[in-house]
C-alpha positions in Angstrom: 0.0 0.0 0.0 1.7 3.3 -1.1 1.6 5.7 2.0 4.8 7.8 2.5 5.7 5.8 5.3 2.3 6.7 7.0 1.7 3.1 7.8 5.5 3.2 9.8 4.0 5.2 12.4 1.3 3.2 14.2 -0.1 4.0 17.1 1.2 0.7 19.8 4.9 -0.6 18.9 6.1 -3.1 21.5 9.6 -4.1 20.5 12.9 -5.4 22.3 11.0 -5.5 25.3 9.5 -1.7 25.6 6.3 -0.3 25.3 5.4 2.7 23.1 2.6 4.8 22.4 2.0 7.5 19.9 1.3 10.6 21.8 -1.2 11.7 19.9 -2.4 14.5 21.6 0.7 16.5 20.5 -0.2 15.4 16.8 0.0 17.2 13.9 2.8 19.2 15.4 5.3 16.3 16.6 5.3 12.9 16.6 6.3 11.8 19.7 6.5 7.9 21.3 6.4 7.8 25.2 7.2 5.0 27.5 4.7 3.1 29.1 6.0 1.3 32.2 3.8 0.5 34.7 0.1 0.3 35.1 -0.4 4.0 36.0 1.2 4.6 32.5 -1.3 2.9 30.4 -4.1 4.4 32.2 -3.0 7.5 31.6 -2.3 7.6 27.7 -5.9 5.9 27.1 -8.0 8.7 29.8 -5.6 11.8 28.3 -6.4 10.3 24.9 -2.9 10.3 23.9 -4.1 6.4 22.6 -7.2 6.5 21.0 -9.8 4.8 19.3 -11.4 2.0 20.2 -9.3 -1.2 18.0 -6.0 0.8 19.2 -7.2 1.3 22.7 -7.9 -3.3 22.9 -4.7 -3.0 22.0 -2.8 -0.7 24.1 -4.5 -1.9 26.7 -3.2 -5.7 26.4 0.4 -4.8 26.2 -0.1 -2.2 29.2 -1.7 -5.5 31.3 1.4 -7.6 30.3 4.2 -4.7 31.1 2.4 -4.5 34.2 1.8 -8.4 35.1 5.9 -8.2 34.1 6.9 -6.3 37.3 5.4 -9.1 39.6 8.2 -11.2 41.2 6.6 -13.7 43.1 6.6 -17.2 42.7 2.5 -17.9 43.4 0.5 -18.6 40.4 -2.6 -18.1 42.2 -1.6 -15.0 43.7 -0.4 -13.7 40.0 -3.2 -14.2 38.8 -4.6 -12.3 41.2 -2.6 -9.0 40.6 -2.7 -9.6 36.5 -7.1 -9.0 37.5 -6.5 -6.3 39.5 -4.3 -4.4 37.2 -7.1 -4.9 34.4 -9.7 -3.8 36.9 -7.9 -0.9 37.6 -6.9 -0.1 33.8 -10.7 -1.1 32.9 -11.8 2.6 34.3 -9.4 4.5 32.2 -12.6 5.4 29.8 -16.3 3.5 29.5 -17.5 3.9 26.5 -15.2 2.2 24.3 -15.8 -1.6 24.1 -12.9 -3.2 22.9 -10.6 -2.0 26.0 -13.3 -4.2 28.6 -13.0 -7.1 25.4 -9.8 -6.9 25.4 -8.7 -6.7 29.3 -11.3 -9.4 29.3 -9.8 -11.9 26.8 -6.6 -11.5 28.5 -8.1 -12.3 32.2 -10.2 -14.9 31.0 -7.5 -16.6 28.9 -4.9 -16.2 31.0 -7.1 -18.4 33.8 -7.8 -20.9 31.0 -4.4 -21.1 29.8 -3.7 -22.6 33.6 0.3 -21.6 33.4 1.9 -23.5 36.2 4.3 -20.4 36.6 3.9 -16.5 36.7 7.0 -16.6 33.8 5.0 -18.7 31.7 2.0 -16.3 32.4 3.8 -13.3 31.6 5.0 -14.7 28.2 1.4 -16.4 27.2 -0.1 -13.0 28.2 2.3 -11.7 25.7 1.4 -13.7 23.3 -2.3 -12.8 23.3 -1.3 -9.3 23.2 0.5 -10.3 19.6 -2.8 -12.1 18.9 -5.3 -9.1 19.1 -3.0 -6.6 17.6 -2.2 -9.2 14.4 -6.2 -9.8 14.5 -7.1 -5.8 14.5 -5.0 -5.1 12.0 -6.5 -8.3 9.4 -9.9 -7.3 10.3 -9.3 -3.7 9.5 -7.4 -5.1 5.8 -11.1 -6.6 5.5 -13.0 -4.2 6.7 -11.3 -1.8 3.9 -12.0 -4.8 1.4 -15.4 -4.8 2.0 -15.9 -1.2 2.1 -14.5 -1.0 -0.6 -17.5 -2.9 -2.6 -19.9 -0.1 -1.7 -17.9 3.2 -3.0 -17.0 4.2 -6.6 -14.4 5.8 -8.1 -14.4 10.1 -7.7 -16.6 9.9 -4.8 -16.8 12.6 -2.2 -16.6 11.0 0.7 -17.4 12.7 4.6 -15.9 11.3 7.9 -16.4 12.3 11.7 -13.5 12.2 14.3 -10.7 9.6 13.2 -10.8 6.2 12.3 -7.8 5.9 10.5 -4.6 4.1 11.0 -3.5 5.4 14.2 -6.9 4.9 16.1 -6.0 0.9 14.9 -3.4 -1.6 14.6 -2.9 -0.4 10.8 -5.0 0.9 8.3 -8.2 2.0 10.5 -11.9 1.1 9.9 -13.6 3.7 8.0 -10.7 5.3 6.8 -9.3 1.9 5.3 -11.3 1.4 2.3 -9.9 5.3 1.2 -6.5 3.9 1.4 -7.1 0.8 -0.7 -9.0 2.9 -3.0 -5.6 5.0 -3.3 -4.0 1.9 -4.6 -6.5 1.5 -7.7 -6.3 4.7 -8.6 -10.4 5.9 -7.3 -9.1 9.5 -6.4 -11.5 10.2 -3.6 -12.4 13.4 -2.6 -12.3 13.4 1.4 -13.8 16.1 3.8 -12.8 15.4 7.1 -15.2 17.3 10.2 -12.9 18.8 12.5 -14.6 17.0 15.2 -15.2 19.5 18.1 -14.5 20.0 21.0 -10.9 17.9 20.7 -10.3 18.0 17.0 -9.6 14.7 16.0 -10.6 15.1 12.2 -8.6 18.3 12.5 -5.3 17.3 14.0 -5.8 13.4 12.9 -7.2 12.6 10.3 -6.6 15.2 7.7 -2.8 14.7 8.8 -3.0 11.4 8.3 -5.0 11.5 4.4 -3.0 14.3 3.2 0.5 12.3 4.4 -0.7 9.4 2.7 -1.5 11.7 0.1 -4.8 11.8 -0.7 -7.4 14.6 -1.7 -8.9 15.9 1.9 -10.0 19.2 2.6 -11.0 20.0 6.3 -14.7 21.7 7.5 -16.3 23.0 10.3 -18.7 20.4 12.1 -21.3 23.0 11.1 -20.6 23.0 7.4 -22.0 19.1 7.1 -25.1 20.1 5.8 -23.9 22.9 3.6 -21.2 20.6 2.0 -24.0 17.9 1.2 -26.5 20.6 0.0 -23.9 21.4 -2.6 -24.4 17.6 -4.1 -20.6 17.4 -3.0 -20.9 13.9 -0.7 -21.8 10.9 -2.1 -21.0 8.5 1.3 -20.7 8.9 4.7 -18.0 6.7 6.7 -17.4 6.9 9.9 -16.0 4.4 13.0 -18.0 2.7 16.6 -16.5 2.8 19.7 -19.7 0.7 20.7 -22.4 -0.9 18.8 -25.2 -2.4 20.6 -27.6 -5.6 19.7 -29.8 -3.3 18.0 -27.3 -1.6 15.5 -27.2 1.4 17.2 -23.6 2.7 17.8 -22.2 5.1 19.8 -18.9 7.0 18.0 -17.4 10.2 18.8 -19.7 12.9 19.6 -21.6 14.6 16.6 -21.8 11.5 15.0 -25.3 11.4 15.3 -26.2 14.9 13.6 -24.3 14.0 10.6 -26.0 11.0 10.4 -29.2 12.7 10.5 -28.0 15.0 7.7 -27.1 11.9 5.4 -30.8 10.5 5.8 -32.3 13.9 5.1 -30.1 14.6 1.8 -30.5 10.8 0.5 -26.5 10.2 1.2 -25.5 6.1 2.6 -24.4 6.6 5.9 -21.8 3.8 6.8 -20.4 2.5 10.0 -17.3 0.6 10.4 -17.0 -1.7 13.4 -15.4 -4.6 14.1 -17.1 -7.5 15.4 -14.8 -7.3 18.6 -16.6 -3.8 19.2 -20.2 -5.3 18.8 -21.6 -5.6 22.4 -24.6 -8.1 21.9 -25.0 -7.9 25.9 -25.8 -3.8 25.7 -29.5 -4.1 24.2 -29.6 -0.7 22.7 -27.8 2.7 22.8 -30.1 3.8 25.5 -27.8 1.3 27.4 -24.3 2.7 26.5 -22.6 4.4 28.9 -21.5 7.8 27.5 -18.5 9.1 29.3 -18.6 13.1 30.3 -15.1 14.9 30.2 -14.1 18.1 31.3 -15.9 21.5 29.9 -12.2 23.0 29.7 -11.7 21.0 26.3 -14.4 23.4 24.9 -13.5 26.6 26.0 -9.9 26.1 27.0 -7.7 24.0 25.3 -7.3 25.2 22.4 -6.7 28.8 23.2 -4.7 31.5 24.6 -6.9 32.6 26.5 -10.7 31.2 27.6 -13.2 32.0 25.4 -16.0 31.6 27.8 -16.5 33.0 31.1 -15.3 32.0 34.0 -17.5 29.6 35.9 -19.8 28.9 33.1 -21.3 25.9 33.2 -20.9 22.8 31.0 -21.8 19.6 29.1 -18.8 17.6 27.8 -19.9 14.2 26.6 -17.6 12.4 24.5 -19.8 10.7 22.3 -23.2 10.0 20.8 -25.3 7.6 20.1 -26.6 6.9 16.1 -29.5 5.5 16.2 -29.6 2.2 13.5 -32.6 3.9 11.4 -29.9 6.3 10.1 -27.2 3.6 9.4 -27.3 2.3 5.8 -24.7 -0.8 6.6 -22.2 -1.7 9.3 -18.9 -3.3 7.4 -17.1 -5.5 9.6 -13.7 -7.9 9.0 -16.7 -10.5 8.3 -18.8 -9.2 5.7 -21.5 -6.2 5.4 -24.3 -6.6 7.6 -27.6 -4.6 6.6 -31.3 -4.2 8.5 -32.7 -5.8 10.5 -29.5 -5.3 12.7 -30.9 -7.1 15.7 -30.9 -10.2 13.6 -28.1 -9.9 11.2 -25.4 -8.3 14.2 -26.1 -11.7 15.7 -25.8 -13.6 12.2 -22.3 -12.0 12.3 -21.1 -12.1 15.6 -21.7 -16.1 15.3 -19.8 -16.4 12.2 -23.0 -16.8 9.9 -22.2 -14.4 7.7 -24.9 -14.1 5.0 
């Protein structure tokens, strides 16, 4: 895949031993690895967003439990196992929304007790080992997804996203953002326009980086200029990621997901959600049952300025994401095929590995 070296720079790079993460909260300025060492560590990068996205956050989060579960020096199996469920507890509340870091704390708790190591050295290294596994896995499924996705666009299509969902929110290659990329290769020349995602401007910062490094045609809007961009006949397809879907087919994604959904359905435009089956949570009935993390009101006033541009004291509503509901949503594309209405049937289908 031509990409000017975009696909060296992922967001998780375990090697020799040491844990790095893409600080990607310093992005587009500098890109920046830090060290993740302990527990603490992990926690940190994945609440201060400096990993993001929910396939990259499974993943961080698996090699943060094994660099912790490496520090213990005991001899007790039982008593490793112990701590190795503690540290996932404790990294488990880092953020709630997004699925795949509970699935993937999870699958390495659950595993590791299945596994029945007769040593906390041959924990640590099978607990390695599954941390391989679900960054390996991510990035085939997000390969497929882009295969897949693929299918449903045609060449010189202008093409809107929300938020980032591209390489460095994944293993490699992203969900929505991956069938762009494989378009690149055969020559589709897609017209992007990336939202710049308010309040923390991850289409902004992230992804337009990221399309115009790998060299693509992106130009960057306003959240509010959705509707006028659409009005102008200029969007063909919507893509965008989950961080959560539910057994309904209603998926929670970064906030203001929702409106431009809304938008598609009123101007006739295929809205398209990306989400791998590992982010499918067939025990949360519907969105009404997502938890939708709050953050602070200084990201909207704050952050990004000199100077606040509110005034003091004013109150605030932060949430981090909303909820589409599955009426708006023309297909979700997983690694295992495209599912279509009725979701509450067809997510299961998939999630079963019945794909149609």
């Amino acid at each position: 895949m031509k990409s000017n070296g975009l696909f060296d720079i992922t967001p998780v790079r375990y090697t020799d031993g040491q844990l790095m993460i893409l600080d990607q909260t310093m992005l587009p300025g500098e890109e920046k690895y830090i060290k993740i060492e302990t527990k603490e560590d992990i926690w940190e990068a994945i609440y201060k967003l400096r990993v993001r996205g929910a396939p990259a956050i499974g993943v961080a989060a698996a090699y943060g439990l094994y660099i912790e579960a490496r520090r213990y020096e005991g001899t007790s199996i039982e008593r490793f196992y112990d701590y190795v469920c503690e540290a996932a507890s404790y990294i488990n509340t880092a953020r709630p929304t997004a699925v795949n870091l509970s699935w993937a704390l999870r699958r390495m708790t659950s595993g590791l007790e299945a596994a029945r190591t007769d040593s906390p050295e041959k924990g640590k290294a099978w607990l390695l080992n599954e941390a391989e596994k679900i960054r390996r896995e991510d990035e085939q499924a997000c390969r497929a997804m882009g295969e897949y996705g693929l299918t449903l666009l045609k060449p010189g299509m202008g093409i809107l996203t929300h938020c980032n969902a591209g390489t460095i929110a994944t293993a490699r290659y992203g969900t929505c953002l991956a069938p762009i990329y494989l378009g690149q290769e055969k020559g589709y020349d897609f017209r992007v326009f990336a939202d710049e995602t308010r309040p923390l401007l991850q289409g902004a910062r992230l992804t337009s980086w990221e399309l115009d490094k790998a060299g693509i045609d992106v130009t960057l809007i306003c959240d509010n200029m959705a509707a006028s961009v659409m009005k102008k006949g200029w969007i063909d397809a919507v893509v965008v990621g989950c961080d959560r879907m539910a057994a309904n087919g209603d998926g929670a994604n970064k906030i203001g997901t929702s409106a431009v959904a809304i938008l598609a359905h009123e101007f006739g435009i295929p809205f398209y959600m990306y989400v791998p089956t590992s982010t499918i949570d067939m025990e949360t009935p519907t969105g009404d049952d997502i938890e939708i993390e709050l953050r602070e009101g200084e990201e909207i006033y704050k952050m990004w300025y000199e100077k606040p541009m509110a005034p003091e004291g004013i109150k605030t509503y932060n949430p981090s994401f909303d909820v589409t509901d599955h009426k708006y949503i023309t297909a979700v594309i997983t690694e295992k095929g495209i599912v279509r209405p009725p979701y509450d049937i067809n997510l299961k289908k998939i999630t079963e590995n019945k794909v149609k």
